[in-house]
C-alpha positions as MATLAB code, in Angstrom:
seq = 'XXXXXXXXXXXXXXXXXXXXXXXXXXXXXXXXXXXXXXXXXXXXXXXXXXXXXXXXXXXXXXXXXXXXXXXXXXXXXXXXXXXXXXXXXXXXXXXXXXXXXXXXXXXXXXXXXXXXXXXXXXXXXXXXXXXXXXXXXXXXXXXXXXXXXXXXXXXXXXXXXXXXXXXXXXXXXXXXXXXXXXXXXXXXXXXXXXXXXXXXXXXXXXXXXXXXXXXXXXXXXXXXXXXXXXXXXXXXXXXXXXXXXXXXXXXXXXXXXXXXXXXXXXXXXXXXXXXXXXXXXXXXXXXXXXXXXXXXXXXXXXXXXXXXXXXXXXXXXXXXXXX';
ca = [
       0.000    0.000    0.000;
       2.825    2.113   -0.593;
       2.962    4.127    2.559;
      -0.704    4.968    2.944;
      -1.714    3.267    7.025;
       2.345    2.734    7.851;
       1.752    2.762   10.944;
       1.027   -0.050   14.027;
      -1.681   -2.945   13.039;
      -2.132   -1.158    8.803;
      -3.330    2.402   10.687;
      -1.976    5.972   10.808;
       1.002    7.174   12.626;
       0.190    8.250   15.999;
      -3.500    7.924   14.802;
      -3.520   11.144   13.026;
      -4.181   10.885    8.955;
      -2.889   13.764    8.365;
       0.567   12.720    9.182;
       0.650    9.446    7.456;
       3.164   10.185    4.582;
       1.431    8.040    1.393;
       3.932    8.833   -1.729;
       6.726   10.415   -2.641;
       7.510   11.086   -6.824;
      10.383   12.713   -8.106;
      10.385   13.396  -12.448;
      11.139   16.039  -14.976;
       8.615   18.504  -15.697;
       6.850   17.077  -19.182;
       8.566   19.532  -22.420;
      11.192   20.899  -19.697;
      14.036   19.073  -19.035;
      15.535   21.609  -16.893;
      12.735   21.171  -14.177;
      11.630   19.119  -11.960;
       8.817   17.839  -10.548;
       8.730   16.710   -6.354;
       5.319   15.255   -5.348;
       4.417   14.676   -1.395;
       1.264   13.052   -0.665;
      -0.227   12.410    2.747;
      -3.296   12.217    4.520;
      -5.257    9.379    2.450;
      -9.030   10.200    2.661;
     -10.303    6.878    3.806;
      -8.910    4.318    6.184;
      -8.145    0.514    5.552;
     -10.971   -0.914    7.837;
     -13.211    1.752    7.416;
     -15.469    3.599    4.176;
     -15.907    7.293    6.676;
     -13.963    9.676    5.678;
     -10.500   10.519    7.519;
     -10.793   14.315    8.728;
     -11.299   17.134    5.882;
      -8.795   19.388    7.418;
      -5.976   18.602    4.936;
      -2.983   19.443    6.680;
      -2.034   19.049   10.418;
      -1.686   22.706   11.695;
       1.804   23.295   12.759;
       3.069   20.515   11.647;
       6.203   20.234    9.258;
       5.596   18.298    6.197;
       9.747   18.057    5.010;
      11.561   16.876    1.376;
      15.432   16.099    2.530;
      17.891   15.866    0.037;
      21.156   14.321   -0.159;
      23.744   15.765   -2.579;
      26.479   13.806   -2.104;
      25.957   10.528   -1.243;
      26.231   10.091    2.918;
      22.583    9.652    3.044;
      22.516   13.492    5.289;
      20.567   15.923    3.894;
      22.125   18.733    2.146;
      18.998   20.857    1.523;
      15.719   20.550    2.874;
      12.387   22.204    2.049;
       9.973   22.181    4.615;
       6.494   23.215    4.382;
       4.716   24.067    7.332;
       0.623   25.082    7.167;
      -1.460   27.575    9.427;
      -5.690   27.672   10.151;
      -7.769   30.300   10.396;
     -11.118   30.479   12.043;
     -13.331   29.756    8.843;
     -10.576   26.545    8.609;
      -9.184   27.317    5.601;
      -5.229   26.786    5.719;
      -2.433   28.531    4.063;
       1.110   27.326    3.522;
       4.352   28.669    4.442;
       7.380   27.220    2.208;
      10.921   27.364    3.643;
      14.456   26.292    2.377;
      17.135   25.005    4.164;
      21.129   24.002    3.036;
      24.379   22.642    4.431;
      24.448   21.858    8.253;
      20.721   23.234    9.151;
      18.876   21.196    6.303;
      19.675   17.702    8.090;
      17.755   19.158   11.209;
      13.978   20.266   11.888;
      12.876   22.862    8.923;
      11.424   25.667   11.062;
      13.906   28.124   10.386;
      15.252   28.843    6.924;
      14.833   30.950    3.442;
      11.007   31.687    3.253;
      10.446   30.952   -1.021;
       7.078   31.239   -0.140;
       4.328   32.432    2.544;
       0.080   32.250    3.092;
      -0.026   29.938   -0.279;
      -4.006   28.908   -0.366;
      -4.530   25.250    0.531;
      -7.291   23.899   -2.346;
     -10.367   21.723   -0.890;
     -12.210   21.897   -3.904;
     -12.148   20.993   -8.062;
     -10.034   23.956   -8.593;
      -6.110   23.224   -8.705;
      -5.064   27.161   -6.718;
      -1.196   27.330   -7.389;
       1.301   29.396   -5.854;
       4.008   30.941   -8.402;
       7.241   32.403   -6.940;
      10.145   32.781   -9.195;
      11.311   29.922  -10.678;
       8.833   27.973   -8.520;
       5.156   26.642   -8.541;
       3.455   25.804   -5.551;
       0.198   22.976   -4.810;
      -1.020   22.470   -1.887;
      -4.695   20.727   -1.278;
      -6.964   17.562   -2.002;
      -6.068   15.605   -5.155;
      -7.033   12.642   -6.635;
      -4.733    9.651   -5.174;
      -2.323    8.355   -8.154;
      -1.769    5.324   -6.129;
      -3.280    1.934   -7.488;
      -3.198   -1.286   -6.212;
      -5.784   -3.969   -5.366;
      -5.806   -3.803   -1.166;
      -8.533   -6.681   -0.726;
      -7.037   -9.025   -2.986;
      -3.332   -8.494   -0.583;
      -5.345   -8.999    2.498;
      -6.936  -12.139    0.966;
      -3.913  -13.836    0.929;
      -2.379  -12.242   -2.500;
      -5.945  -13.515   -4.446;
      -5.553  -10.374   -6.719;
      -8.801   -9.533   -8.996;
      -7.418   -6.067  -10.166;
     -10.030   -4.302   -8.252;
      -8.419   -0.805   -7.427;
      -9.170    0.526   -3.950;
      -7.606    3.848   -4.817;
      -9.744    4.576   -7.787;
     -11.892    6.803   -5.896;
      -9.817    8.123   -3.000;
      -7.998   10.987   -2.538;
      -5.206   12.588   -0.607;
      -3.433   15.840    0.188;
      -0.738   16.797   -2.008;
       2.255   19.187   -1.926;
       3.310   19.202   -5.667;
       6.849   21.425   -6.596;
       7.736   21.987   -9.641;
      11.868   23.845   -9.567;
      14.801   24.239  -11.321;
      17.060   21.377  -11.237;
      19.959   23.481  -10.215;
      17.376   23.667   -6.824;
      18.110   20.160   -6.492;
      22.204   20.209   -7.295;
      21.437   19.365  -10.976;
      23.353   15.961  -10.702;
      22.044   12.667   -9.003;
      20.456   13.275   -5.862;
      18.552   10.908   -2.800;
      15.296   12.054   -2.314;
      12.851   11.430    0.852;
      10.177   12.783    2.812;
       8.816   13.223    6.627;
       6.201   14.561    8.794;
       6.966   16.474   11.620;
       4.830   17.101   14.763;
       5.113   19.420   17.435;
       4.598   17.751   21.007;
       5.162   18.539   24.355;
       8.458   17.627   24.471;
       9.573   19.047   21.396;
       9.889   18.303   17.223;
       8.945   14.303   16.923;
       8.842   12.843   13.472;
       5.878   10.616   12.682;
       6.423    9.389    9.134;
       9.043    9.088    6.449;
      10.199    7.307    3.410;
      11.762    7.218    0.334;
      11.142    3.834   -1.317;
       7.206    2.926   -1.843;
       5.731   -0.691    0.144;
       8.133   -0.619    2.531;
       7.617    0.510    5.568;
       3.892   -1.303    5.458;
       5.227   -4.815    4.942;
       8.948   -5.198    5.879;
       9.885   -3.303    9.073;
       7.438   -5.550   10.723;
       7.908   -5.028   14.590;
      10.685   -2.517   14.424;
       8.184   -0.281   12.482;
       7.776    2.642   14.983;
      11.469    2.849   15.141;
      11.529    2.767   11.468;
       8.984    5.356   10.788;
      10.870    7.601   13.428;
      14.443    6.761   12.213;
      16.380    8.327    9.963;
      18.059    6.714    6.501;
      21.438    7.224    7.595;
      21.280    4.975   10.314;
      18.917    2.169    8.318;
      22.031   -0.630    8.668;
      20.123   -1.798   11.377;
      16.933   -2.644    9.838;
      18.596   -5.217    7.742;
      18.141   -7.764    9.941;
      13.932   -7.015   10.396;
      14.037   -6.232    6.636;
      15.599   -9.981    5.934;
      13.290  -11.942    8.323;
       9.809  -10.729    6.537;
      11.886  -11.608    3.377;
      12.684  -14.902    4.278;
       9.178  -15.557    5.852;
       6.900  -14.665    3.101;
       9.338  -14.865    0.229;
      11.132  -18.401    1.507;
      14.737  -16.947    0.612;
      17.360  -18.211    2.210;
      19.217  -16.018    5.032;
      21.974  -14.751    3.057;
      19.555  -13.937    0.197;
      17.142  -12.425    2.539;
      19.918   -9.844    3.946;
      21.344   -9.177    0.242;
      18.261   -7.716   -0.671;
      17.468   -5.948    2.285;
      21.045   -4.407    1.863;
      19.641   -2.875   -1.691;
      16.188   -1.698   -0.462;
      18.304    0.495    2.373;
      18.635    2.756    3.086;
      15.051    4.131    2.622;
      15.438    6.893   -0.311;
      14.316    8.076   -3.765;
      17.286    7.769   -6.118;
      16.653   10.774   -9.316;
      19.017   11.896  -11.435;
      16.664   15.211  -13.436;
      19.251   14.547  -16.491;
      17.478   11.172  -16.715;
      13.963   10.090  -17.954;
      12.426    8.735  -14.937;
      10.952    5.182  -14.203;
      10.954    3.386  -10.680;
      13.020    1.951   -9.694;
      15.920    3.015  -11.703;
      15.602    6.383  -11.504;
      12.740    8.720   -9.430;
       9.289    7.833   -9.765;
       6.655    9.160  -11.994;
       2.832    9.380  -11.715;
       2.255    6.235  -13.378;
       4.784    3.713  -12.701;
       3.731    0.352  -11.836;
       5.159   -0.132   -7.824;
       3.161   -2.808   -6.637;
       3.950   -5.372   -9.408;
       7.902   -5.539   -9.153;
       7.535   -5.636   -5.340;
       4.969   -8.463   -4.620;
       7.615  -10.424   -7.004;
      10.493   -9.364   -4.511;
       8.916   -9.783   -1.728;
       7.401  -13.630   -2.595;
      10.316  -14.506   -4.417;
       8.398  -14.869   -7.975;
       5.484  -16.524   -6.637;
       3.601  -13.879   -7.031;
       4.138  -11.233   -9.749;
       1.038   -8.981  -10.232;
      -2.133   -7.359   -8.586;
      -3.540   -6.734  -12.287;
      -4.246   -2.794  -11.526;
      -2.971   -0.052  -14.211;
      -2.492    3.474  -13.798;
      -5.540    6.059  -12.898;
      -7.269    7.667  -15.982;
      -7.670   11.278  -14.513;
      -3.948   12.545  -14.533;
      -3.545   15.668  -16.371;
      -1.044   16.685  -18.625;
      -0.349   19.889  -16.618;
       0.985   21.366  -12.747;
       0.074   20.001  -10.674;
      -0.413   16.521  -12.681;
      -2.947   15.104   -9.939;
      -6.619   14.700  -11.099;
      -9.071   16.564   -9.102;
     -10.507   15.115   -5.798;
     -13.274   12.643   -5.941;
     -16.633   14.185   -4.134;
];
């Protein structure tokens, strides 16, 4: 399920939707191949076990919603943007954009070069994007992009290529920059939420990679969720167990693999054409189908669901929310 419900028992982190990281995309700008398009979803609109509807607040309040990346290959980040959203009282919500580099973009985004402030959060049809320089700016409901066939994986990988995602939706934060934004050469790409508590910045979610962190940190998830990728060595071990159990690999197999899936980021290279999992990850690339066949070993290869129908061919790329 990508990362929609990553957290304890297929539910949200700490409970709260709007903090459960879902996607992360990373591919040049269609026509432009000196931009680049970043895509963070979050908040999906329904749960697993349940047809009401999550919250319709889109973004947590407060809350840092973060894109780290890594420049030169240590796996720290070397710039950060962090996008933080505000409420008023009629509950609309406006975003604040900020961008960090060197030392301070490896830390907690609340301080750093403001590209872009009060940016309207769409709830409705209407795509409302923010344009700052060389920047655009979405922030709001979408359509989800994801696809896969959820009650066919919880019916013990009996896959009938019935989409669960076809009508959902999520909350996206869509960038489309420069590549000289990102470094211009090959880059590791991932994403985290952020949340405020009482005893400080906590993160919630993050990820890089999609399917993950839902089926193979397995009881080490919470520490996964709230780790960080340069430290992800010690997840091998969790990673290679769920390997061996569902995919019957040996142990040395098991930990090989789990060696190449961490640590948990988003390799793109913008002087590339993009295509999981070789390089970034575009709107339409087929996830599930080339993980269920790592993950079983072969035995299973396919969850016979295709891409969603109401992309468009423009920023920010996401179809308008479902009613």
């Amino acid at each position: 399920m990508s990362h929609h419900a990553s957290g304890p028992n297929f539910g949200f982190p700490r409970g709260d939707a709007r903090l459960d990281m879902t996607d992360l995309y990373a591919f040049t700008k269609p026509g432009d191949p000196a931009t680049s398009i970043i895509v963070l979803n979050v908040h999906p609109s329904f749960a697993l076990n349940s047809r009401e509807p999550t919250t319709k607040e889109p973004f947590a309040p407060g809350a840092l919603y973060e894109l780290k990346i890594d420049t030169n290959g240590d796996v720290i980040a070397d710039i950060c943007y962090s996008v933080q959203f505000a409420s008023s009282e009629d509950g609309k919500q406006t975003a604040t954009v900020r961008r960090l580099q060197g030392v301070r973009a490896a830390g907690v985004g609340e301080e750093g070069e403001v590209i872009v402030q009060q940016a309207p959060v769409s709830v409705g049809q209407e795509a409302l994007v923010t344009k700052a320089s060389d920047w655009r700016f979405f922030f709001g409901w979408r359509s989800d992009p994801f696809f896969f066939d959820v009650n066919g994986n919880f019916n013990h990988m009996h896959f009938t290529g019935n989409d669960f995602f076809t009508d959902k939706n999520v909350c996206s934060i869509v960038l489309e920059l420069p590549n000289s934004a990102l470094g211009n050469n090959g880059v590791e790409i991932w994403a985290r939420t952020v949340d405020k508590t009482g005893e400080g910045w906590s993160q919630a979610d993050r990820g890089g990679r999609p399917m993950q962190a839902v089926f193979l940190a397995g009881d080490k998830r919470e520490a996964y969720l709230s780790g960080e990728p340069a430290d992800d060595d010690r997840f091998i071990e969790v990673f290679a167990h769920e390997l061996e159990h569902t995919g019957g690999y040996t142990p040395e197999d098991a930990k090989g693999i789990a060696r190449k899936l961490l640590p948990d980021t988003l390799s793109y290279n913008p002087g590339r054409p993009a295509s999981y999992p070789h390089n970034g990850r575009t709107l339409i690339d087929d996830v599930v189908d080339p993980f269920l066949s790592l993950l079983t070993n072969g035995k299973v290869t396919g969850d016979k669901v295709g891409p969603h129908s109401d992309l468009l061919d423009e920023f920010p790329y996401l179809g308008p929310p479902h009613e």
